[in-house]
C-alpha positions, -999 to +999 in steps of 0.1 A: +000+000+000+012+035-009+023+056+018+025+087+003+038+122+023+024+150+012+031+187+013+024+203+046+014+231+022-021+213+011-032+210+046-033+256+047-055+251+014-089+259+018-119+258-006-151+275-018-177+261+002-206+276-027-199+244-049-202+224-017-233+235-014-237+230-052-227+199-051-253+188-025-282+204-039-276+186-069-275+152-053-311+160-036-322+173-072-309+138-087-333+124-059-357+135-066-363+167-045-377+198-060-347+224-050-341+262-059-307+271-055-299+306-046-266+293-032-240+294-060-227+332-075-229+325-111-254+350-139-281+323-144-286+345-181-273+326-213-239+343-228-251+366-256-256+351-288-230+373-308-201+363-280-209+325-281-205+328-325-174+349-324-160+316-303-176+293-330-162+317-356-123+313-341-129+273-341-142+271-372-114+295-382-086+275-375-073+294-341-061+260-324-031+262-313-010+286-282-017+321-278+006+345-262+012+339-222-004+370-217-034+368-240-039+379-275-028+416-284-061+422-299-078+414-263-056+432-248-060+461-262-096+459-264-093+458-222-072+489-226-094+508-243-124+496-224-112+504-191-106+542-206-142+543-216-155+531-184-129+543-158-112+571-177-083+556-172-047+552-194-041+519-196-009+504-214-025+469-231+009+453-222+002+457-183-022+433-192-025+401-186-053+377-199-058+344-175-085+320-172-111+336-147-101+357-117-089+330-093-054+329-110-046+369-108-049+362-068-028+330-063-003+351-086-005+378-063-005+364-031+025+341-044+048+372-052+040+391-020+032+360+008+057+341+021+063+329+057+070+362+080+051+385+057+012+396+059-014+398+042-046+419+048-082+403+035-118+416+033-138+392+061-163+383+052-149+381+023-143+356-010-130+325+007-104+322-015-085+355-002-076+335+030-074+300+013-038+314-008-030+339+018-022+304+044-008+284+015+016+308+008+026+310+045+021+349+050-004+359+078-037+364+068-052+399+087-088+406+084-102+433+072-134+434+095-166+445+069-192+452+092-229+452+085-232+485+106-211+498+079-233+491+050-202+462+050-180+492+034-143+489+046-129+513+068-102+531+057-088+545+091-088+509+107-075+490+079-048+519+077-043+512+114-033+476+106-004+478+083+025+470+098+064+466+088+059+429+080+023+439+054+030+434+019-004+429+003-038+445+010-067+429-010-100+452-011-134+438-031-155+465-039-190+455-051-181+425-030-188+389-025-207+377-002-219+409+015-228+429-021-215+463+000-198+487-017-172+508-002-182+547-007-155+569-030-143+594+007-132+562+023-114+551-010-095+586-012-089+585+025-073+547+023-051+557-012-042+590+010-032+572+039-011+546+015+017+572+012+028+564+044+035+524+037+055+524+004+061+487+007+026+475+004+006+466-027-026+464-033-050+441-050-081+455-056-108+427-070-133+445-093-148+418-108-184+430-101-174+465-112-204+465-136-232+460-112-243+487-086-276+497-080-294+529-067-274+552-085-243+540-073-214+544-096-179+522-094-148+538-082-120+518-095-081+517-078-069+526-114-081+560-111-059+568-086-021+576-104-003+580-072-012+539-066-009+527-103+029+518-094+014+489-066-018+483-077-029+450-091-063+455-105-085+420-113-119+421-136-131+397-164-155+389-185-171+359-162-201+380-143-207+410-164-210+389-198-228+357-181-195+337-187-183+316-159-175+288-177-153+303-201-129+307-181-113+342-189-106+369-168-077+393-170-055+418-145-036+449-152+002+447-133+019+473-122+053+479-146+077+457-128+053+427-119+040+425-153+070+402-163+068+381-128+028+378-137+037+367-175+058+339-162+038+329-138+009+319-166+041+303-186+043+281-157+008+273-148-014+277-174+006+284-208-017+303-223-060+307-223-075+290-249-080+309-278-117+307-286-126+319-255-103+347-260-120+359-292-155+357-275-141+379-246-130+402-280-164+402-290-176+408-254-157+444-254-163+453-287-193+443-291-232+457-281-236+463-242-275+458-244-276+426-227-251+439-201-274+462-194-308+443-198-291+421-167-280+444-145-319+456-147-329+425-141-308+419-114-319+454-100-353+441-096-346+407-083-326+426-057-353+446-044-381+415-044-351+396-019-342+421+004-382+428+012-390+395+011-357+385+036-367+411+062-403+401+065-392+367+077-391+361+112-359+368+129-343+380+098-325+416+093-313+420+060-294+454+051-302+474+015-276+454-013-257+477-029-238+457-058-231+423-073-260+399-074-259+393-030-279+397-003-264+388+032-289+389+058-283+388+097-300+353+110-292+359+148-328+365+155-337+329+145-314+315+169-297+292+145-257+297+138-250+303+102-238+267+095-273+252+112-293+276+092-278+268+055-281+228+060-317+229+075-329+256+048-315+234+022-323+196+037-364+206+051-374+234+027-354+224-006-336+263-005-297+261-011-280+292+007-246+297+017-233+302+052-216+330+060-190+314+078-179+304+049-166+334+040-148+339+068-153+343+108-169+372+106-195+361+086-211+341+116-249+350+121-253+356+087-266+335+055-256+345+016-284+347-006-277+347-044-302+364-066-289+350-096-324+330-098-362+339-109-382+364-088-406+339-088-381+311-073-370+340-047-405+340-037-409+306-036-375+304-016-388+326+010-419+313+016-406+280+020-380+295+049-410+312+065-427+277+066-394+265+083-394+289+105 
């Protein structure tokens, strides 16, 4: 029999307990059991039509083989000169660097800045996966506490009070996952202000969900800021604002001197994205917006239908949702923990939710709701809780 030793390393790996959940709502749908998921974080909308044939179109085409590490020039530039349209900001196409989805840009950038003695600071609650790379690496992780008395907006003062010699890496998510908070433009200024002080640190700001705000609420993005652009890493894709998940693309634009370390980085890892993919992401940027926009409405009203529907359940407090497609009510009221909550909403009323310990610690006493579903199924959904409860 094998007796295999490991690396210590895989023990500090974490996961993303969403596909968990996934995973086990699909087993009781294969049962049998009639289950509406508002667990996973994925656009339930089809990709447009004209991004799916430009795909076809490269296959059919003959674009088989290796692209460039860092993704077509083409793409590249179409990032460029999107991100001027949207943010107003310059953007030299070789900072950056096409990868397949999001996940890659932070395991790149917690592996050049995280290594045993250093720090890391994290939003908590926060995308699991922040504090699943931050341990494998061996840096400290340091949370950034996102509190629902702050609309789950970062402070800039306290996360400014929490760098210290050995902080190398701050990671902010703004719309963010699970909370859907969004962190207001004064505390933004204040943090890139306060930044001046602690040359050493870079930042990683996570904009993936840049496209989707509600109430009037317009995205401020880190690359607006020039005083930054020298240590900012700044990570968006195609996967939630073009109903792409499975693609697989995403991109990141470096800072001049990490650009290189991020380019070799995909050599060794990934080689390249696949090159269909990257032609429908050319398509995406290029192409008509309408159905970005005919989401993001829909999304708009599907997040007003939750957030009444959440706080008229019993024991349930659940706080305006500013951005992405999340709401992240507070539970304490029924008296179950967070954990208790997802598995019996999920095992006696057929509703898949995720627990917001599994975003972190500080996500205890609260449950995230995805509202990537019908506002019919959301009704359903909540009904069914209130029966539970």
């Amino acid at each position: 029999m094998a007796d295999l030793r490991y690396a210590d390393s895989l023990s500090r790996l974490g996961t993303e307990s969403a596909f968990v959940v996934l995973a086990r709502a699909q087993k009781l749908a294969a049962q049998g059991r009639d289950i509406i998921n508002l667990g996973i974080g994925q656009p339930d909308f089809r990709t447009p039509d004209h991004i799916v044939e430009a795909g076809i179109k490269a296959l059919r085409d003959g674009h088989h083989g290796y692209t460039p590490a860092n993704g077509l020039p083409a793409l590249r530039e179409a990032v460029a000169a999107d991100l001027h349209r949207r943010h107003g900001a310059e953007v030299n196409p070789d900072n950056v660097v096409v990868v397949p989805g999001g996940k890659p840009t932070m395991f790149f950038a917690v592996l050049m800045f995280g290594q045993p003695g250093a720090e890391i600071m994290y939003p908590n609650p926060g995308f699991p996966i922040y504090e699943s790379v931050i341990k494998y690496s061996g840096a400290t992780p340091v949370p950034i506490a996102l509190r629902e008395e702050n609309d789950f907006a970062f402070n800039a003062d306290e996360v400014l009070s929490q760098i210290t010699p050995r902080t190398s890496l701050i990671i902010i998510n703004s719309p963010a996952n699970p909370t859907g908070g969004v962190t207001p433009k004064a505390e933004i200024d204040k943090f890139v202000a306060g930044l001046a002080d602690h040359p050493q640190v870079a930042v990683l700001s996570d904009e993936i969900y840049s496209q989707m705000l509600y109430g009037g609420r317009e995205h401020v993005s880190l690359l607006q800021y020039p005083e930054i652009r020298d240590r900012l890493i700044m990570l968006d894709g195609w996967s939630k604002t073009y109903a792409m998940t499975g693609w697989r693309l995403g991109y990141a634009v470096w800072p001049d001197k990490a650009v290189d370390h991020a380019t070799r980085l995909c050599i060794n890892d990934h080689s390249c994205v696949n090159a269909s993919a990257q032609f429908a992401g050319l398509a995406a940027l290029t192409g008509p917006q309408d159905a970005v926009r005919d989401m993001v409405a829909q999304f708009d009203q599907r997040r007003r239908v939750i957030v009444d529907a959440l706080n008229a359940l019993p024991g349930f407090r659940c706080p305006d949702a500013a951005g992405a497609f999340y709401a992240f009510p507070n539970i304490e009221g029924t008296g179950m923990s967070a954990k208790q909550a997802q598995d019996r909403f999920l095992d006696d009323a057929g509703v898949a939710t995720v627990a917001g310990t599994s975003f972190g610690a500080m996500g205890e006493g609260y449950l995230r709701f995805s509202y990537a579903n019908s506002i019919e199924n959301i009704e359903a959904a909540c009904d069914r809780i209130r029966g539970i409860l």
